[in-house]
N, C-alpha and C positions, 0 to 999 in steps of 0.2 A: 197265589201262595205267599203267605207272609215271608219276610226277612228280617234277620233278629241283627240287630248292629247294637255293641257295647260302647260306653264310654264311659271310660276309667282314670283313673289317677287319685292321689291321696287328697285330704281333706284341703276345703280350701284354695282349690286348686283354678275353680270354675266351670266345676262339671257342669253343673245345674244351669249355671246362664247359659252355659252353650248349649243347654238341653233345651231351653227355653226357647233358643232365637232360633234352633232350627225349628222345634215344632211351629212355633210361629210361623214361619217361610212354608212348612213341609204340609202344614193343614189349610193354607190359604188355596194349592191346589186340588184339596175336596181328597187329598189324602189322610185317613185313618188312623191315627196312630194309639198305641198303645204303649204304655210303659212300664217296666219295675225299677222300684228302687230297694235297692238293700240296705240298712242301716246297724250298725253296733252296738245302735245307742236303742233303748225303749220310747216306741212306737208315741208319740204325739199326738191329739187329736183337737182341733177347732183354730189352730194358730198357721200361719204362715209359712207349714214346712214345704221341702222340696216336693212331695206329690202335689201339694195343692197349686204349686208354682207350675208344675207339670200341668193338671189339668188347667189352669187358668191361661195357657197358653195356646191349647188346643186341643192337647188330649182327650179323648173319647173314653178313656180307662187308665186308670192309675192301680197300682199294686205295691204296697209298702210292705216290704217284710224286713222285721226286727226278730230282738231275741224274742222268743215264745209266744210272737203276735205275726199276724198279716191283716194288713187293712186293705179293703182293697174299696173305689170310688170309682163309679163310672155316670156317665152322662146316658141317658136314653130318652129317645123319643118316646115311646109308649111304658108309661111307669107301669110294673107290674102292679095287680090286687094286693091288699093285703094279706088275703087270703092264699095266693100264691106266692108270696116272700114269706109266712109263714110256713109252708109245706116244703122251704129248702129248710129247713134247721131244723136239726136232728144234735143227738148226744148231750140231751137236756133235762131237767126234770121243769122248770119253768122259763116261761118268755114273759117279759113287761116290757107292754106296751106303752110309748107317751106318744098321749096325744091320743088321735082318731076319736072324736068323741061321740060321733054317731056310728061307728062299729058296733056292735054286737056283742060285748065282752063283757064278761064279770068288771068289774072295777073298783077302786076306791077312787073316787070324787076329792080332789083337791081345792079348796075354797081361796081367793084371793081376793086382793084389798080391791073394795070396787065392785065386790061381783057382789049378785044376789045373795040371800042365803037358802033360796030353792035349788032343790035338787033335781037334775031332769028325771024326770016321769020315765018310765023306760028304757031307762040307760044301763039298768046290769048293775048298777050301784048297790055294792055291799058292806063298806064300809067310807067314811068321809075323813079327810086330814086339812089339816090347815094348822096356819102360825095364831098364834096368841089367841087362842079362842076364835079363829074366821071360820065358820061353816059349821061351828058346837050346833047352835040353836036349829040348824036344819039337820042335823045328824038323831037330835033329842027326837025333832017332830015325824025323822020317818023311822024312830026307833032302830039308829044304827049305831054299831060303832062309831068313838069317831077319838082321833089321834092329834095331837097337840106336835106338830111336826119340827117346833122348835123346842121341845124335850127328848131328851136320850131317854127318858123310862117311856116314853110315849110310843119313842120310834121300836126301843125294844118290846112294847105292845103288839106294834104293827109287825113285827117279825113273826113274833108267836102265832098272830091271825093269820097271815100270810100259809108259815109252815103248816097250821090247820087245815087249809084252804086245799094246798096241795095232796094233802092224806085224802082230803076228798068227805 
């Protein structure tokens, strides 16, 4: 049966290190820990915050909740499907995907410096985007869309196609 233990005090104070040095100590004996943090501030994401300090310590699961956000990060041995992390998300009209490039999915193909300008064969590719003309010449040759992702009238292209997309 889990135990939920707080630790509080105003800002600044050194909740967090001390969050830190017990998880340290408390996961080296193959103990589980989970945590939330609560915040006032809006939710942060890819920098150095307290969850990440949390999980980088030992945590198994971290849970941030701010104003009108929750993040939550956890570690697991067996990552689920894609397929099955798509089947928890619900109250949506779309999901974008980055990345997975051998999935299954409609797509638009992003062209980069260095890459080819072939398009995978097979890939669900519906429309192509790239900066300064990278990826036009293979978007012409398999007769696609394609989107100049460093212009606002481009990108407001790609919305248009998008919202098409969705109507179905």
């Amino acid at each position: 049966m889990k135990k939920i233990i707080a630790v509080s005090g105003y800002a600044k104070t050194g909740k967090t290190t001390f969050i830190q040095k017990i998880i340290e100590k408390l996961s080296e004996g193959n103990l589980r820990i989970q945590t939330i943090k609560h915040s006032i501030h809006p939710l942060r994401f890819g920098e150095e915050t307290d969850s990440v300090k949390h999980m980088n310590s030992g945590a198994v699961k971290t849970i941030a909740i701010g104003p009108g956000m929750i993040q939550i990060v956890e570690k697991m041995e067996i990552i689920p499907t894609l397929e099955n992390i798509i089947g928890t998300i619900t109250d949506c009209e779309l999901v974008i995907i980055e990345g997975f490039k051998k999935e299954k999915y409609d797509r638009i193909w992003i062209s980069g410096i260095g890459e080819k300008e072939e398009i995978p064969e097979n890939s669900g590719v519906m429309a192509v985007g790239g900066f300064d003309g990278l990826g036009e010449e293979g978007a012409k040759n398999k007769n696609l869309p394609y989107f100049n992702i460093g212009l606002e009238n481009d990108v407001e292209e790609a919305v248009k196609f998008i919202k098409e997309y969705i109507k179905g």
